[in-house]
C-alpha positions as CSV (number, residue, x, y, z in Angstrom):
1,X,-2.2,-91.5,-73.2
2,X,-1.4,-88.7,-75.6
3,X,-3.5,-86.4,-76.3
4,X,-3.5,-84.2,-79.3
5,X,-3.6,-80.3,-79.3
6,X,-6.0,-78.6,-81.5
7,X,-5.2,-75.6,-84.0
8,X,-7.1,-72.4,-83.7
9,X,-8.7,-73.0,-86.5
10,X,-10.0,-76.4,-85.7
11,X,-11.0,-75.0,-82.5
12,X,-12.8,-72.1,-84.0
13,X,-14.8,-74.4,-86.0
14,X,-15.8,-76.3,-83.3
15,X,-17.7,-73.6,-81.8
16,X,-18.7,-71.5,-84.8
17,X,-21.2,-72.5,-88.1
18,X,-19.6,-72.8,-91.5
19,X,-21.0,-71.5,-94.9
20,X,-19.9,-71.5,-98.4
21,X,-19.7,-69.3,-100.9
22,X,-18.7,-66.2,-99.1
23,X,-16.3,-65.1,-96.1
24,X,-19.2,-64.9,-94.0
25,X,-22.7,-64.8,-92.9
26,X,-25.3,-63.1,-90.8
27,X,-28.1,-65.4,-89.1
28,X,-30.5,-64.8,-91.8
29,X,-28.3,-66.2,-94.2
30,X,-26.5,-62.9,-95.7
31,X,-23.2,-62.4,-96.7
32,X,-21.3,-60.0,-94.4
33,X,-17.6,-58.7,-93.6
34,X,-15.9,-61.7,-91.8
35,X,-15.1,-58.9,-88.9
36,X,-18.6,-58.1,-88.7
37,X,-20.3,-58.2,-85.1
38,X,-23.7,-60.2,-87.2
39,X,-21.5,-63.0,-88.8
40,X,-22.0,-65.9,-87.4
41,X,-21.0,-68.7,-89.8
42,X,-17.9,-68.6,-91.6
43,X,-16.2,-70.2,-94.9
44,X,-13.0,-71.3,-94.1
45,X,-11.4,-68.3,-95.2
46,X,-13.6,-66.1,-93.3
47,X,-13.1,-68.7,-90.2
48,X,-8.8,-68.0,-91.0
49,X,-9.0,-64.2,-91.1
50,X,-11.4,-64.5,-87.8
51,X,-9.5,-66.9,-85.4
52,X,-5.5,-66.6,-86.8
53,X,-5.1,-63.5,-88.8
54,X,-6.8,-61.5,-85.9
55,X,-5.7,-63.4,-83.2
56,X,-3.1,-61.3,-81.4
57,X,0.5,-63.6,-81.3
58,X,-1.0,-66.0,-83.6
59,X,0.7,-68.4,-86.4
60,X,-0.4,-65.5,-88.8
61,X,-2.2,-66.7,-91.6
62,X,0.1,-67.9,-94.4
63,X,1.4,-70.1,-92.5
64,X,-2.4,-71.6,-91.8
65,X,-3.1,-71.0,-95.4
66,X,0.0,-73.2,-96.4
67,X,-0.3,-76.2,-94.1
68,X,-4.3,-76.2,-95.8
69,X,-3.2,-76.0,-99.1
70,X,-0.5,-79.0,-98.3
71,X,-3.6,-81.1,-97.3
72,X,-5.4,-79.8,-99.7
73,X,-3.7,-79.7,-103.3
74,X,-2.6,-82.8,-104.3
75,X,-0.5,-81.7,-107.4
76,X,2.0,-79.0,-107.5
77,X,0.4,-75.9,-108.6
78,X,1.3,-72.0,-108.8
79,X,1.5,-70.4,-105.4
80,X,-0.1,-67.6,-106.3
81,X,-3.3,-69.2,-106.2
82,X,-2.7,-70.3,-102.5
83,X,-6.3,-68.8,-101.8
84,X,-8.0,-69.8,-104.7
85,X,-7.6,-73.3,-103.5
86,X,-8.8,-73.1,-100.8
87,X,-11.7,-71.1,-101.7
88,X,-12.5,-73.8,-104.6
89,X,-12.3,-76.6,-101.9
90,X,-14.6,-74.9,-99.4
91,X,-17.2,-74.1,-102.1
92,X,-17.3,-77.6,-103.7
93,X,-20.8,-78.9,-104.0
94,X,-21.0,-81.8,-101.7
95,X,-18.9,-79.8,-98.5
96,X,-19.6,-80.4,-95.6
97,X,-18.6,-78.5,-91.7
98,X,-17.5,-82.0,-90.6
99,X,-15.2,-82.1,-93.7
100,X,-13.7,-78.7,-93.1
101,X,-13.4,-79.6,-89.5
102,X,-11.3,-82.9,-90.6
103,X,-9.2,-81.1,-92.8
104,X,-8.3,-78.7,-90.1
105,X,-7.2,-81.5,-88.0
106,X,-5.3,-83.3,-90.8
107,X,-3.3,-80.0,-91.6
108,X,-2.8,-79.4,-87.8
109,X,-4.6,-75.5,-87.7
């Protein structure tokens, strides 16, 4: 039986809470630095800097950024708004954890 391997990002969601609308949050529901010791949920911007861009010998975070946007965008669209995208889809009204945690595992982070 295969079995397949999870991306750190997958993985980080899995154990962390999610939030939209900023890179992170404290546990009353405040918006703090993504590196700070009181955030505990994450958008998934926040949740990339935190578990790839960090991560010592990690896939570094275009390339986590990229395989998102792939799953993502389904038009061709300016690469300069590679974060904006992704920003815009983890803010849409109607998100869910369990939707950024399938996207995760559809672009393979």
């Amino acid at each position: 039986m295969k079995t397949e391997k999870k991306g750190d990002l997958e993985l980080f969601f899995e154990k962390n809470e999610w939030c939209q609308g900023g890179y992170a949050q404290d546990s009353k529901g405040f918006f703090v630095d993504e590196s700070s010791p009181e955030a505990v949920s994450f958008c998934l911007l926040g949740g990339m800097i935190k578990a790839v861009k960090l991560k010592p010998g990690g896939v570094g975070m275009g390339a986590v950024a990229i395989a998102l946007r792939r799953c993502i965008v389904h038009r061709k669209s300016d690469p300069s708004t590679l974060y904006a995208d992704i920003a815009s889809w983890n803010d849409c009204k109607g998100r869910t954890k369990e939707d950024v945690l399938a996207m995760c595992h559809k672009a393979g982070v």
